[in-house]
C-alpha positions in Angstrom: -11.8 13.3 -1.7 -10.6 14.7 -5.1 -7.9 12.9 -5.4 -9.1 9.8 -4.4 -12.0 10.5 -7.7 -8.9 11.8 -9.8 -6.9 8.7 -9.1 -10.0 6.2 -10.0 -10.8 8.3 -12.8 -7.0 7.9 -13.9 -7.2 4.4 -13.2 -10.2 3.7 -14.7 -9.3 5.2 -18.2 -5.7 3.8 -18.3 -7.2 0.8 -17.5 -9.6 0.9 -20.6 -7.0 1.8 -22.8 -4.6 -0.3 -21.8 -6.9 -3.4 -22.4 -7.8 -2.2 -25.8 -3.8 -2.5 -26.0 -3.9 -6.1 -25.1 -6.9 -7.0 -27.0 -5.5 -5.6 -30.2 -2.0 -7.0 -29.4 -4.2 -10.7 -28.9 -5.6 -10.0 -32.2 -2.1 -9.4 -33.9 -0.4 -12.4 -32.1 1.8 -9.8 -30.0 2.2 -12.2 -27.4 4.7 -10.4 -25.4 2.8 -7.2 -25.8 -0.1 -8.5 -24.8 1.3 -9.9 -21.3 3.3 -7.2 -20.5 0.2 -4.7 -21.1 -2.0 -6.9 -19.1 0.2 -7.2 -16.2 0.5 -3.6 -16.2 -3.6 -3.3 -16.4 -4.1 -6.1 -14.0 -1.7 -3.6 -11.0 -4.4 -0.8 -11.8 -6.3 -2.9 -8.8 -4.1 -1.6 -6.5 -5.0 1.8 -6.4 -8.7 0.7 -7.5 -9.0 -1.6 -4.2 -6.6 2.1 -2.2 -9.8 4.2 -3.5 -12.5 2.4 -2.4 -10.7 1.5 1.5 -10.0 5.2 1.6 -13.5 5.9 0.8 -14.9 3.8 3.6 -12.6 5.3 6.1 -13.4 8.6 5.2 -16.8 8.0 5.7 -18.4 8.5 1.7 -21.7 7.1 0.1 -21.6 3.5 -0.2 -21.0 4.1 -4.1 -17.8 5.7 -3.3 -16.9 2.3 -1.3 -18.8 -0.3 -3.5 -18.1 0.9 -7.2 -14.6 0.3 -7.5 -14.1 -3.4 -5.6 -15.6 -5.5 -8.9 -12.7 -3.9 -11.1 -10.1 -4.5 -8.3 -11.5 -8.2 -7.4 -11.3 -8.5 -12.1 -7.8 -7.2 -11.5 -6.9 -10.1 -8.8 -9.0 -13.0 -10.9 -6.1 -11.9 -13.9 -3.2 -12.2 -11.6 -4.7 -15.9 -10.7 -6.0 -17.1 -14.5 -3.3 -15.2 -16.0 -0.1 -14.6 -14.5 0.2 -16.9 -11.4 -1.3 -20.3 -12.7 -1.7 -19.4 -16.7 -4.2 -21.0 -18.0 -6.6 -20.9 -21.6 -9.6 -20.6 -19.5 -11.0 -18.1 -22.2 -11.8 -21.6 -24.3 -13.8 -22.8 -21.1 -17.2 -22.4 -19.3 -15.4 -20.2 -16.8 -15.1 -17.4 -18.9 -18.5 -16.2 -18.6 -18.1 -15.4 -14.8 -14.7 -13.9 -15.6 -16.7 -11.6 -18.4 -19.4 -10.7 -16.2 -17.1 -9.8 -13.1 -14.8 -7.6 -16.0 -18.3 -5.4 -17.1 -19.3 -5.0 -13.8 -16.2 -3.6 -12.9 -16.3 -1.6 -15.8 -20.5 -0.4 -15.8 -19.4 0.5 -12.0 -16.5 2.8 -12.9 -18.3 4.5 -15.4 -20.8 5.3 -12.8 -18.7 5.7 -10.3 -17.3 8.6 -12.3 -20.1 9.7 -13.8 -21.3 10.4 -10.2 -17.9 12.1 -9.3 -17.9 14.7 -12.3 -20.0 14.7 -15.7 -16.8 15.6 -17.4 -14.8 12.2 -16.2 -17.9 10.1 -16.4 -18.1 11.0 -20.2 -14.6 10.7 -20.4 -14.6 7.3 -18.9 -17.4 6.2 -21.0 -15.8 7.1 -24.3 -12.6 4.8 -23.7 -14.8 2.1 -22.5 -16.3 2.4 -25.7 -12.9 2.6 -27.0 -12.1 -0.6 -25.0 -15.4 -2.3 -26.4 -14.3 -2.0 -30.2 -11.2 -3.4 -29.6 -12.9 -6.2 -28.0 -15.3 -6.3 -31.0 -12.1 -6.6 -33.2 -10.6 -8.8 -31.6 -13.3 -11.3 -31.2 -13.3 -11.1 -34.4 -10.1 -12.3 -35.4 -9.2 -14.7 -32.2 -12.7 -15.8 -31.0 -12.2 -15.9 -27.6 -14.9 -18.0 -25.7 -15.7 -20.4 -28.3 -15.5 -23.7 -26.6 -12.9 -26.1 -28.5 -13.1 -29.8 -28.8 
């Protein structure tokens, strides 16, 4: 059971860092960057949707199961929206859903941490935060989710 909290507290914080990548690299225009980092965050799903499957067989509290699927079920919505049928859905009504579904995923893996060990819950709250600014930041310079005419 410690690796399987190791490798979604592993996951988890690559995960948040590696967006902050993208969302910087969307800010600065890095369009290559910004795929190749995101294709890389959206495989972190995989061992997200490996954690929770090998929680349930082994028989763990239903947060063990439960907390991880919303970031691996975020991970498969980016494969769709942004690497199998592209699309500039972040201009549309649709990104709301696809923003709630991402901070569920990402509340849940701060909790699911947080209930795994203090140390990688604070851990995995500080590069969420991280992960939030870069968001802020780039918002700021791209705005993303403003609907265009």
């Amino acid at each position: 059971m410690y690796a399987i909290d190791l490798t979604v507290f592993l996951t988890a914080n690559l995960y948040n860092l590696l967006l902050a990548v993208v969302l910087l690299a969307r800010a600065r225009e890095a369009k290559r960057l910004e795929r190749q980092t995101g294709f890389l965050g959206m495989l972190l799903g995989i061992p997200l949707a490996i954690a929770a499957a090998l929680n349930a067989l082994e028989g763990r509290d239903w947060w063990a199961v439960v907390l991880p699927i919303p970031a691996a079920l975020h991970c498969l919505v980016e494969l769709f929206v942004d690497h199998l049928t592209p699309s500039n859905f972040r201009y549309t009504r649709w990104l709301w859903p696809y923003l709630a579904l991402f901070y569920l995923g990402q509340w849940f893996l701060v909790g699911y941490n947080f209930l795994a060990s203090q140390a990688y819950g604070t851990v995995t709250l500080v590069t969420y935060f991280l992960c939030l600014a870069a968001t802020f930041y780039s918002y700021s310079k791209v705005k993303h989710g403003e609907m265009r005419s």
